[in-house]
N, C-alpha and C positions, 0 to 999 in steps of 0.2 A: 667608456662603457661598451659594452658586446651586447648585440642583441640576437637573439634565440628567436629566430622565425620559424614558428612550427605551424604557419597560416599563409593566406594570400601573399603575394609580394609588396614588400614597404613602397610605397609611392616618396617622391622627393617631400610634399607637401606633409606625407602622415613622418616624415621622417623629421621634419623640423618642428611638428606640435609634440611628439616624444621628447625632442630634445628640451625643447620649452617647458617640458612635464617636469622631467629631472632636474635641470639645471646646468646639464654639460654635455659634451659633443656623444656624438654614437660612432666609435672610432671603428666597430666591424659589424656587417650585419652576416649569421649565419643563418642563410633560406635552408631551410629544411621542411621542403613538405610533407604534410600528411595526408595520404591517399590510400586507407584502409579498405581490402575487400570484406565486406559486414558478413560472407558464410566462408570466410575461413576463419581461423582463431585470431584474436586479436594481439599475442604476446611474443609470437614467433616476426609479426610483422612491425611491434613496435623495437623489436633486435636491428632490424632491417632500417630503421628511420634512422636509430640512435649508432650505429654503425659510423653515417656519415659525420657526427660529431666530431669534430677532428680538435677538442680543445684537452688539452693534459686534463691529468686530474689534478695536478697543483692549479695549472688556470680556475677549472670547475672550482675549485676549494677557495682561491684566495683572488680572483678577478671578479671586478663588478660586473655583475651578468643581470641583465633582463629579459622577460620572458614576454614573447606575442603567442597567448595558447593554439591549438585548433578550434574550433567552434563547437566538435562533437563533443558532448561531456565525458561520454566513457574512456576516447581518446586523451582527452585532457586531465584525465587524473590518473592515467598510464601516466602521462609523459612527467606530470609532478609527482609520483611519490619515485621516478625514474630518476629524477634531476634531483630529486631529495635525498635519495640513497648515495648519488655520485656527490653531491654539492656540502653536503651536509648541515641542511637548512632550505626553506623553502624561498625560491627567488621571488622578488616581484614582479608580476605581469602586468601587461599593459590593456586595461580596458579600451576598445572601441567600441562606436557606438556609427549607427548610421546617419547619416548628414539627412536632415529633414530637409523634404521635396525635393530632394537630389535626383537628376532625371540623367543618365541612367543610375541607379545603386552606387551609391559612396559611402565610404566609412572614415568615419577621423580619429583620433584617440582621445580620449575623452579624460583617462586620471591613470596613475598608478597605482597600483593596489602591492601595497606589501604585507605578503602575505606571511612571512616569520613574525613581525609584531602580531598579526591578526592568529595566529598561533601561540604565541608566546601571552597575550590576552588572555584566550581564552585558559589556558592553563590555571591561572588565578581563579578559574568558576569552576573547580576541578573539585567534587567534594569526598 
């Protein structure tokens, strides 16, 4: 499995509840941060993130890939209908959630969300 960090850096521990999620190792993690200036345009600077992708487009197409979004929403659905143009389907992402009473701020990964079934669904309510 690949994972697509477009957020904070994988901690060893969130890296072994992921793997726990899926069922199998995470053989490469690609950091890719997101650090958008919010008054300049946001599509010239998502060029800029996706740049550093360094996976083929055969990989993008036919490697299991998962996605850790960024937290901003706008950003985040840049980066998916991005990964969905190049992938040809929408990957699924990995929900965190924050560790309660964690002193300081921790996050864990909480479930996978696959989101081509959750597409491929809703299509069926299509009238």
């Amino acid at each position: 499995m690949i994972l697509l960090n477009f957020s904070h850096p994988i901690t060893p521990e969130q890296q072994e509840q992921i793997e726990s999620l899926i069922g199998q190792k995470i053989e490469r993690i690609h950091h890719l941060p997101v650090q958008f200036d919010h008054a300049q345009a946001y599509l010239p600077q998502l060029g800029q993130v996706m740049e550093k992708l360094t996976l083929s487009p055969q990989e993008l197409q036919s490697a299991a890939i998962l996605v850790n979004l960024p937290s901003f929403n706008a950003i985040a659905a840049l980066v998916l209908a991005e990964l969905h143009g190049r992938m040809g389907y929408f990957p699924p992402i990995v929900r965190m959630r924050p560790v309660e009473g964690a002193i300081p701020p921790r996050y864990e990964a909480a479930e996978i969300l696959n989101l081509q079934t959750v597409r491929d669904a809703a299509r069926t309510r299509r009238s």
